[in-house]
C-alpha positions as a printed Julia matrix, in Angstrom:
275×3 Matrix{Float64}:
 55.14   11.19  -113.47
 58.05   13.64  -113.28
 59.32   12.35  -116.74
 55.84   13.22  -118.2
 55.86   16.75  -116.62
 59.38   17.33  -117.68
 58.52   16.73  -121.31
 55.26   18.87  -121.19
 57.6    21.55  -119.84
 59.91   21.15  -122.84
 57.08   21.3   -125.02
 55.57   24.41  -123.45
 59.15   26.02  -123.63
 59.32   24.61  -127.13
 55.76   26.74  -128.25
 56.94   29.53  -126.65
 60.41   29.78  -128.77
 58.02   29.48  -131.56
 55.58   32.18  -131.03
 58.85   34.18  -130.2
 60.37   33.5   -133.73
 56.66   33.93  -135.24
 56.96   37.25  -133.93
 60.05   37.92  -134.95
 59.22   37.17  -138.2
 56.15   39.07  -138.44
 58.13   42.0   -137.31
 60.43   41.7   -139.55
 57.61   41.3   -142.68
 56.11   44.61  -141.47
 59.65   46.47  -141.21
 60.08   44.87  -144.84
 56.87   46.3   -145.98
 57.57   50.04  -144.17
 60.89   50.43  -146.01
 59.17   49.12  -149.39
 56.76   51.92  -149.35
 59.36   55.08  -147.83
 60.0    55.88  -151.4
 56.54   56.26  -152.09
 55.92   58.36  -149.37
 58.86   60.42  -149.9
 58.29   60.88  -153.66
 54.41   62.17  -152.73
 55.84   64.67  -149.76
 58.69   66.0   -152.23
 56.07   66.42  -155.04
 54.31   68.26  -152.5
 56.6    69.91  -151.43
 57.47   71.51  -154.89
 54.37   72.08  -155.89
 53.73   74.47  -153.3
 56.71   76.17  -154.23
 55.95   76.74  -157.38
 52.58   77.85  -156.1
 54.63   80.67  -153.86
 56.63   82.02  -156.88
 53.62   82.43  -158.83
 51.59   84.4   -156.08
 54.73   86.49  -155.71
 54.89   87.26  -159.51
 50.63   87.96  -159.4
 51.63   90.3   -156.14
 53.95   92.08  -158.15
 52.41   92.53  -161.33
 48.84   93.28  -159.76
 50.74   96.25  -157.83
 52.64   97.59  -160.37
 48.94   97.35  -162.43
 47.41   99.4   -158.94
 50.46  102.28  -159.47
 49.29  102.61  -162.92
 45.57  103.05  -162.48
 46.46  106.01  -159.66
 47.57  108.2   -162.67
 44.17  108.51  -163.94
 44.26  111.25  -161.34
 46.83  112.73  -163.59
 46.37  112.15  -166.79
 44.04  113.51  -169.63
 42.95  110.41  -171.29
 41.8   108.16  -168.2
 40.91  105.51  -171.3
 44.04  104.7   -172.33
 45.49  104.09  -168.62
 42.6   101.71  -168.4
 43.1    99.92  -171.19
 47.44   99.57  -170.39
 45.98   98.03  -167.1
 44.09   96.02  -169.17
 46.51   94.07  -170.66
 48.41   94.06  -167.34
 45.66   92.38  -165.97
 45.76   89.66  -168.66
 49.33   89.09  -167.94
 47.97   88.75  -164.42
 45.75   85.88  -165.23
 48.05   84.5   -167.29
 49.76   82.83  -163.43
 46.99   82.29  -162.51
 45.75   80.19  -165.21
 49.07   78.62  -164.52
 47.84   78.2   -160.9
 44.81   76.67  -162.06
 46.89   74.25  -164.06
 49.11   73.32  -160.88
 45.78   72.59  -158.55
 43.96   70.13  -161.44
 43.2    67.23  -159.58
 44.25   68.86  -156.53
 42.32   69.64  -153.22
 42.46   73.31  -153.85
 42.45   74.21  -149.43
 45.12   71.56  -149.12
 47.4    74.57  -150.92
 45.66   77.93  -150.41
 48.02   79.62  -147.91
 50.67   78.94  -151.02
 48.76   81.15  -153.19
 45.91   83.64  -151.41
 48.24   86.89  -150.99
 48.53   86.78  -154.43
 44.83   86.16  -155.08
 43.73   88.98  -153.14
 46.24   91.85  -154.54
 44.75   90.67  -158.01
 40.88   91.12  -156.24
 42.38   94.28  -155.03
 43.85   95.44  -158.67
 40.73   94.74  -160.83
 38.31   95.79  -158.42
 40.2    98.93  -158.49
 40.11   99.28  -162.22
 36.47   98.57  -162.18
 35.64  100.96  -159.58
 37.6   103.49  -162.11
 35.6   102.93  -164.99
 32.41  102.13  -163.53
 32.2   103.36  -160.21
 30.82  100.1   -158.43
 31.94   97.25  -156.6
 33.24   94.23  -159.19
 31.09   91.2   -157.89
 32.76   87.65  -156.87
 31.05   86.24  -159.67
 32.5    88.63  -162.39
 36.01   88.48  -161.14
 35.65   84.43  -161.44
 33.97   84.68  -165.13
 37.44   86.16  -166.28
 39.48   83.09  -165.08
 37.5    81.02  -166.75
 40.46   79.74  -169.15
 39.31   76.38  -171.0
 35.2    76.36  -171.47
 33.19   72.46  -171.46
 33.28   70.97  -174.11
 32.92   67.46  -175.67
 36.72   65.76  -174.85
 38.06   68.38  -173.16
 38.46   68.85  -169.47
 37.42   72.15  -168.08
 40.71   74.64  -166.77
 39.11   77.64  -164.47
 39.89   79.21  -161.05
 37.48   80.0   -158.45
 38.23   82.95  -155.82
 37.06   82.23  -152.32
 34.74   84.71  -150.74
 37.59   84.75  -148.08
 39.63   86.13  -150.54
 37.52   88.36  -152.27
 36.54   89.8   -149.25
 40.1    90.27  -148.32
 41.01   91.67  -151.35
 38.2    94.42  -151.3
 38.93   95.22  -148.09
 42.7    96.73  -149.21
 40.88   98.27  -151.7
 39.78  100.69  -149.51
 43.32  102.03  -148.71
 43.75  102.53  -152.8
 40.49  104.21  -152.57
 41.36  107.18  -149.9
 44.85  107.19  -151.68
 43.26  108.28  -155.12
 40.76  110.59  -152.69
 43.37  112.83  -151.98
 45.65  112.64  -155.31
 42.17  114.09  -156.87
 41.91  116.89  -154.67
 45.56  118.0   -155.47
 44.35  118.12  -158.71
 41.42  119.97  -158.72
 38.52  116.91  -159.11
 35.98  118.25  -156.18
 33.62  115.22  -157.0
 35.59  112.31  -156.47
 36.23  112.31  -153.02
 32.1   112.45  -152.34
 31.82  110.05  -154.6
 34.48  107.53  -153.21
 33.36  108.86  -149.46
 29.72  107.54  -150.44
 31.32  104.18  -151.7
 33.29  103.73  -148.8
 30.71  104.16  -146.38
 28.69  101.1   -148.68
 31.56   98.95  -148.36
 31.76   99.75  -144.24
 28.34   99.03  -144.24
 28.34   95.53  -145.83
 31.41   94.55  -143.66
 29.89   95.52  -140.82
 26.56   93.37  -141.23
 29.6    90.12  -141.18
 30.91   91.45  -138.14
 32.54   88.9   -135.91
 30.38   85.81  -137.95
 32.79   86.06  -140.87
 36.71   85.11  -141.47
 39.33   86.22  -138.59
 41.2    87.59  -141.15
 38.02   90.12  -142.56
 37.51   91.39  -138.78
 41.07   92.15  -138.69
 41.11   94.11  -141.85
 37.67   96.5   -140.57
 39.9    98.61  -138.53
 42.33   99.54  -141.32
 38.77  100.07  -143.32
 37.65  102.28  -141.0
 40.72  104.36  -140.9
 40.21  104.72  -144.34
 36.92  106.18  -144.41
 37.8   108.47  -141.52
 40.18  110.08  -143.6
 37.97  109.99  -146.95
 35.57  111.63  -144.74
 37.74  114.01  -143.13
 38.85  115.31  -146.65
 35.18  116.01  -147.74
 34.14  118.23  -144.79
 37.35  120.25  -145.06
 36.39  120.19  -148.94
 32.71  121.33  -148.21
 33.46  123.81  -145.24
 36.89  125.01  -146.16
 37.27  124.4   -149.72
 36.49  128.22  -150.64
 39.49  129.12  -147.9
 42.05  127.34  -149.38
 43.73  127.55  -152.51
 43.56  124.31  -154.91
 46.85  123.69  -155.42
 47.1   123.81  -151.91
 44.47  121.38  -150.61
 47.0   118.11  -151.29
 49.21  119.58  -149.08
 46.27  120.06  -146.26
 44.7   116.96  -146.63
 48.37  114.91  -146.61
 49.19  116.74  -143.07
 46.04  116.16  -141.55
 46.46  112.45  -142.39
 49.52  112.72  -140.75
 48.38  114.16  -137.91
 45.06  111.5   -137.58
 47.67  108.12  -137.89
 49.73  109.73  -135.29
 46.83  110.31  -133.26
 45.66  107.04  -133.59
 49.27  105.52  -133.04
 49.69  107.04  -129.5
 45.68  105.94  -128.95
Protein backbone atom coordinates (compact mmCIF):
# COMPACT_ATOMS: atom_id res chain seq x y z
CA UNK A 1 0.00 0.00 0.00
CA UNK A 2 2.64 2.61 0.85
CA UNK A 3 4.71 1.48 -2.27
CA UNK A 4 1.57 2.18 -4.44
CA UNK A 5 1.04 5.67 -2.85
CA UNK A 6 4.66 6.48 -3.11
CA UNK A 7 4.64 5.93 -6.84
CA UNK A 8 1.31 7.87 -7.41
CA UNK A 9 3.13 10.65 -5.55
CA UNK A 10 6.05 10.45 -7.98
CA UNK A 11 3.77 10.50 -10.72
CA UNK A 12 1.76 13.47 -9.47
CA UNK A 13 5.19 15.29 -8.85
CA UNK A 14 6.19 13.99 -12.25
CA UNK A 15 2.84 15.94 -14.10
CA UNK A 16 3.47 18.75 -12.24
CA UNK A 17 7.30 19.25 -13.55
CA UNK A 18 5.59 18.89 -16.80
CA UNK A 19 2.93 21.43 -16.78
CA UNK A 20 5.82 23.60 -15.22
CA UNK A 21 8.10 23.09 -18.34
CA UNK A 22 4.79 23.35 -20.63
CA UNK A 23 4.59 26.64 -19.23
CA UNK A 24 7.78 27.52 -19.55
CA UNK A 25 7.72 26.81 -22.91
CA UNK A 26 4.67 28.53 -23.79
CA UNK A 27 6.17 31.54 -22.22
CA UNK A 28 8.92 31.43 -23.91
CA UNK A 29 6.87 30.95 -27.59
CA UNK A 30 4.95 34.14 -26.68
CA UNK A 31 8.22 36.19 -25.63
CA UNK A 32 9.53 34.71 -29.11
CA UNK A 33 6.55 35.99 -30.90
CA UNK A 34 6.61 39.71 -28.93
CA UNK A 35 10.22 40.33 -30.00
CA UNK A 36 9.36 39.01 -33.69
CA UNK A 37 6.83 41.68 -34.14
CA UNK A 38 8.84 44.93 -32.05
CA UNK A 39 10.18 45.86 -35.38
CA UNK A 40 6.95 46.06 -36.81
CA UNK A 41 5.62 48.05 -34.26
CA UNK A 42 8.47 50.29 -34.11
CA UNK A 43 8.71 50.81 -37.90
CA UNK A 44 4.64 51.86 -37.82
CA UNK A 45 5.24 54.35 -34.57
CA UNK A 46 8.47 55.91 -36.35
CA UNK A 47 6.50 56.25 -39.66
CA UNK A 48 4.12 57.92 -37.53
CA UNK A 49 6.02 59.67 -35.98
CA UNK A 50 7.51 61.41 -39.14
CA UNK A 51 4.68 61.83 -40.78
CA UNK A 52 3.34 64.11 -38.37
CA UNK A 53 6.34 66.00 -38.60
CA UNK A 54 6.25 66.60 -41.83
CA UNK A 55 2.62 67.48 -41.30
CA UNK A 56 3.96 70.36 -38.64
CA UNK A 57 6.48 71.90 -41.13
CA UNK A 58 3.95 72.19 -43.68
CA UNK A 59 1.24 73.96 -41.42
CA UNK A 60 4.10 76.23 -40.35
CA UNK A 61 5.03 77.09 -44.01
CA UNK A 62 0.81 77.56 -44.82
CA UNK A 63 0.93 79.85 -41.39
CA UNK A 64 3.52 81.82 -42.83
CA UNK A 65 2.68 82.26 -46.26
CA UNK A 66 -1.18 82.77 -45.50
CA UNK A 67 0.07 85.79 -43.16
CA UNK A 68 2.38 87.31 -45.21
CA UNK A 69 -0.76 86.90 -48.02
CA UNK A 70 -3.13 88.77 -44.93
CA UNK A 71 -0.22 91.84 -44.74
CA UNK A 72 -0.64 92.19 -48.35
CA UNK A 73 -4.38 92.40 -48.73
CA UNK A 74 -4.32 95.33 -45.76
CA UNK A 75 -2.71 97.66 -48.41
CA UNK A 76 -5.77 97.81 -50.39
CA UNK A 77 -6.41 100.48 -47.80
CA UNK A 78 -3.51 102.16 -49.42
CA UNK A 79 -3.24 101.64 -52.65
CA UNK A 80 -4.98 102.94 -55.91
CA UNK A 81 -5.48 99.82 -57.81
CA UNK A 82 -7.13 97.43 -55.08
CA UNK A 83 -7.17 94.82 -58.33
CA UNK A 84 -3.84 94.21 -58.65
CA UNK A 85 -3.19 93.60 -54.73
CA UNK A 86 -5.91 91.04 -55.17
CA UNK A 87 -4.71 89.36 -57.81
CA UNK A 88 -0.64 89.24 -56.09
CA UNK A 89 -2.67 87.54 -53.22
CA UNK A 90 -3.94 85.47 -55.67
CA UNK A 91 -1.14 83.71 -56.63
CA UNK A 92 -0.01 83.72 -52.97
CA UNK A 93 -2.88 81.85 -52.26
CA UNK A 94 -2.03 79.21 -54.89
CA UNK A 95 1.33 78.83 -53.42
CA UNK A 96 -0.75 78.32 -50.28
CA UNK A 97 -2.56 75.35 -51.60
CA UNK A 98 0.23 74.15 -53.13
CA UNK A 99 1.15 72.49 -49.01
CA UNK A 100 -1.71 71.76 -48.72
CA UNK A 101 -2.21 69.67 -51.66
CA UNK A 102 0.98 68.27 -50.28
CA UNK A 103 -0.98 67.69 -47.02
CA UNK A 104 -3.59 66.02 -48.83
CA UNK A 105 -0.98 63.77 -50.36
CA UNK A 106 0.56 62.89 -46.78
CA UNK A 107 -3.15 61.91 -45.24
CA UNK A 108 -4.14 59.42 -48.49
CA UNK A 109 -5.11 56.44 -46.88
CA UNK A 110 -4.84 58.05 -43.65
CA UNK A 111 -7.49 58.63 -40.84
CA UNK A 112 -7.44 62.31 -41.37
CA UNK A 113 -8.47 63.10 -37.05
CA UNK A 114 -5.77 60.60 -36.20
CA UNK A 115 -3.34 63.78 -37.42
CA UNK A 116 -5.36 67.02 -37.26
CA UNK A 117 -3.71 68.78 -34.28
CA UNK A 118 -0.41 68.34 -36.75
CA UNK A 119 -1.94 70.48 -39.26
CA UNK A 120 -5.26 72.75 -38.11
CA UNK A 121 -3.27 76.12 -37.14
CA UNK A 122 -2.24 76.12 -40.45
CA UNK A 123 -5.67 75.30 -41.90
CA UNK A 124 -7.33 78.01 -40.20
CA UNK A 125 -4.76 81.05 -40.98
CA UNK A 126 -5.39 79.88 -44.71
CA UNK A 127 -9.57 80.06 -43.82
CA UNK A 128 -8.57 83.27 -42.28
CA UNK A 129 -6.42 84.60 -45.49
CA UNK A 130 -8.94 83.79 -48.28
CA UNK A 131 -11.89 84.63 -46.44
CA UNK A 132 -10.23 87.87 -46.06
CA UNK A 133 -9.53 88.31 -49.72
CA UNK A 134 -13.04 87.40 -50.49
CA UNK A 135 -14.56 89.67 -48.09
CA UNK A 136 -12.26 92.37 -50.10
CA UNK A 137 -13.55 91.77 -53.36
CA UNK A 138 -16.92 90.75 -52.64
CA UNK A 139 -17.92 91.88 -49.43
CA UNK A 140 -19.45 88.50 -48.03
CA UNK A 141 -18.58 85.67 -46.04
CA UNK A 142 -16.56 82.80 -48.32
CA UNK A 143 -18.76 79.62 -47.56
CA UNK A 144 -17.13 76.15 -46.25
CA UNK A 145 -18.10 74.71 -49.38
CA UNK A 146 -16.24 77.26 -51.68
CA UNK A 147 -13.09 77.28 -49.70
CA UNK A 148 -13.13 73.22 -50.12
CA UNK A 149 -13.97 73.47 -54.08
CA UNK A 150 -10.44 75.17 -54.43
CA UNK A 151 -8.52 72.20 -52.86
CA UNK A 152 -9.96 70.06 -54.95
CA UNK A 153 -6.48 69.01 -56.65
CA UNK A 154 -6.99 65.64 -58.75
CA UNK A 155 -10.89 65.40 -60.11
CA UNK A 156 -12.61 61.40 -60.59
CA UNK A 157 -11.86 59.98 -63.18
CA UNK A 158 -11.65 56.50 -64.82
CA UNK A 159 -8.02 54.99 -63.22
CA UNK A 160 -7.24 57.65 -61.24
CA UNK A 161 -7.69 58.04 -57.55
CA UNK A 162 -9.20 61.23 -56.37
CA UNK A 163 -6.43 63.88 -54.35
CA UNK A 164 -8.68 66.72 -52.41
CA UNK A 165 -8.75 68.25 -48.88
CA UNK A 166 -11.71 68.82 -46.86
CA UNK A 167 -11.74 71.75 -44.10
CA UNK A 168 -13.60 70.86 -40.94
CA UNK A 169 -16.35 73.17 -39.88
CA UNK A 170 -14.15 73.30 -36.66
CA UNK A 171 -11.71 74.86 -38.60
CA UNK A 172 -13.53 77.01 -40.71
CA UNK A 173 -15.23 78.31 -37.96
CA UNK A 174 -12.00 78.96 -36.27
CA UNK A 175 -10.53 80.49 -39.01
CA UNK A 176 -13.45 83.07 -39.54
CA UNK A 177 -13.49 83.82 -36.24
CA UNK A 178 -9.67 85.58 -36.49
CA UNK A 179 -11.00 87.08 -39.30
CA UNK A 180 -12.69 89.37 -37.37
CA UNK A 181 -9.50 90.89 -35.80
CA UNK A 182 -8.22 91.52 -39.69
CA UNK A 183 -11.55 93.01 -40.15
CA UNK A 184 -11.47 95.95 -37.32
CA UNK A 185 -7.69 96.20 -38.30
CA UNK A 186 -8.55 97.30 -41.98
CA UNK A 187 -11.66 99.39 -40.13
CA UNK A 188 -9.41 101.76 -38.84
CA UNK A 189 -6.46 101.78 -41.59
CA UNK A 190 -9.59 103.08 -43.86
CA UNK A 191 -10.50 105.80 -41.73
CA UNK A 192 -6.84 107.14 -41.70
CA UNK A 193 -7.32 107.27 -45.12
CA UNK A 194 -10.29 108.95 -45.75
CA UNK A 195 -12.84 105.74 -46.80
CA UNK A 196 -16.04 106.85 -44.48
CA UNK A 197 -17.97 103.72 -45.83
CA UNK A 198 -15.98 100.91 -44.92
CA UNK A 199 -16.11 100.86 -41.42
CA UNK A 200 -20.29 100.74 -41.65
CA UNK A 201 -19.92 98.39 -43.95
CA UNK A 202 -17.47 96.00 -42.04
CA UNK A 203 -19.46 97.16 -38.62
CA UNK A 204 -22.72 95.65 -40.38
CA UNK A 205 -20.68 92.43 -41.31
CA UNK A 206 -19.35 92.02 -38.05
CA UNK A 207 -22.42 92.23 -36.24
CA UNK A 208 -23.70 89.12 -38.97
CA UNK A 209 -20.84 87.13 -38.06
CA UNK A 210 -21.59 87.84 -33.98
CA UNK A 211 -24.88 86.92 -34.74
CA UNK A 212 -24.31 83.47 -36.34
CA UNK A 213 -21.73 82.61 -33.56
CA UNK A 214 -23.89 83.41 -31.11
CA UNK A 215 -26.91 81.09 -32.27
CA UNK A 216 -23.76 78.03 -31.59
CA UNK A 217 -23.23 79.35 -28.32
CA UNK A 218 -21.96 76.84 -25.82
CA UNK A 219 -23.43 73.68 -28.33
CA UNK A 220 -20.47 74.14 -30.65
CA UNK A 221 -16.46 73.43 -30.39
CA UNK A 222 -14.60 74.62 -27.00
CA UNK A 223 -12.31 76.16 -29.07
CA UNK A 224 -15.26 78.54 -31.11
CA UNK A 225 -16.65 79.68 -27.51
CA UNK A 226 -13.25 80.64 -26.64
CA UNK A 227 -12.65 82.68 -29.69
CA UNK A 228 -16.42 84.84 -29.16
CA UNK A 229 -14.83 87.02 -26.66
CA UNK A 230 -11.91 88.16 -28.83
CA UNK A 231 -14.97 88.54 -31.56
CA UNK A 232 -16.71 90.62 -29.51
CA UNK A 233 -13.87 92.87 -28.72
CA UNK A 234 -13.64 93.28 -32.18
CA UNK A 235 -16.92 94.56 -32.94
CA UNK A 236 -16.83 96.82 -29.90
CA UNK A 237 -14.17 98.62 -31.40
CA UNK A 238 -15.58 98.48 -35.15
CA UNK A 239 -18.51 99.92 -33.49
CA UNK A 240 -16.89 102.39 -31.41
CA UNK A 241 -15.12 103.83 -34.59
CA UNK A 242 -18.50 104.35 -36.45
CA UNK A 243 -20.30 106.43 -33.77
CA UNK A 244 -17.24 108.64 -33.30
CA UNK A 245 -17.33 108.62 -37.31
CA UNK A 246 -21.14 109.54 -37.38
CA UNK A 247 -21.20 111.98 -34.28
CA UNK A 248 -17.74 113.39 -34.42
CA UNK A 249 -16.56 112.89 -37.81
CA UNK A 250 -17.36 116.69 -38.84
CA UNK A 251 -15.08 117.69 -35.50
CA UNK A 252 -12.16 116.10 -36.40
CA UNK A 253 -9.85 116.49 -39.09
CA UNK A 254 -9.30 113.30 -41.51
CA UNK A 255 -5.95 112.88 -41.30
CA UNK A 256 -6.47 112.93 -37.82
CA UNK A 257 -9.16 110.32 -37.16
CA UNK A 258 -6.34 107.22 -37.31
CA UNK A 259 -4.76 108.76 -34.65
CA UNK A 260 -8.27 108.99 -32.53
CA UNK A 261 -9.52 105.82 -33.27
CA UNK A 262 -5.83 103.98 -32.48
CA UNK A 263 -5.91 105.76 -28.83
CA UNK A 264 -9.27 104.97 -28.03
CA UNK A 265 -8.46 101.31 -28.81
CA UNK A 266 -5.85 101.71 -26.54
CA UNK A 267 -7.66 103.01 -24.00
CA UNK A 268 -10.80 100.15 -24.44
CA UNK A 269 -7.98 96.94 -24.22
CA UNK A 270 -6.64 98.60 -21.21
CA UNK A 271 -9.94 98.96 -19.85
CA UNK A 272 -10.80 95.64 -20.47
CA UNK A 273 -7.32 94.31 -19.16
CA UNK A 274 -7.77 95.76 -15.60
CA UNK A 275 -11.73 94.42 -15.95
Amino acid sequence: MLTYISHANKALRERERERERERERECIRTLSLYMSTMPVFQQELDTKHDKHERLVKLSRDITIESKRTIFLLHRVTSVPDVEEVLTEADLKLDGVRLNIRMIAEELRGEDLHQFHRAFTPGIQEYVEAVSFHHFIRHRTLISLEEINTKLVFIKEAVGRPVLTFQVTPTDYLLGVADLTGELMRMCISSVGNGDMDTPFQVSMFLRQIHDGFSYIGNTGPYEVSKKLHTLRQSLSKVEDACYTLKVRGSEIPKHMLADVFSSRTAMMDQDEGVA
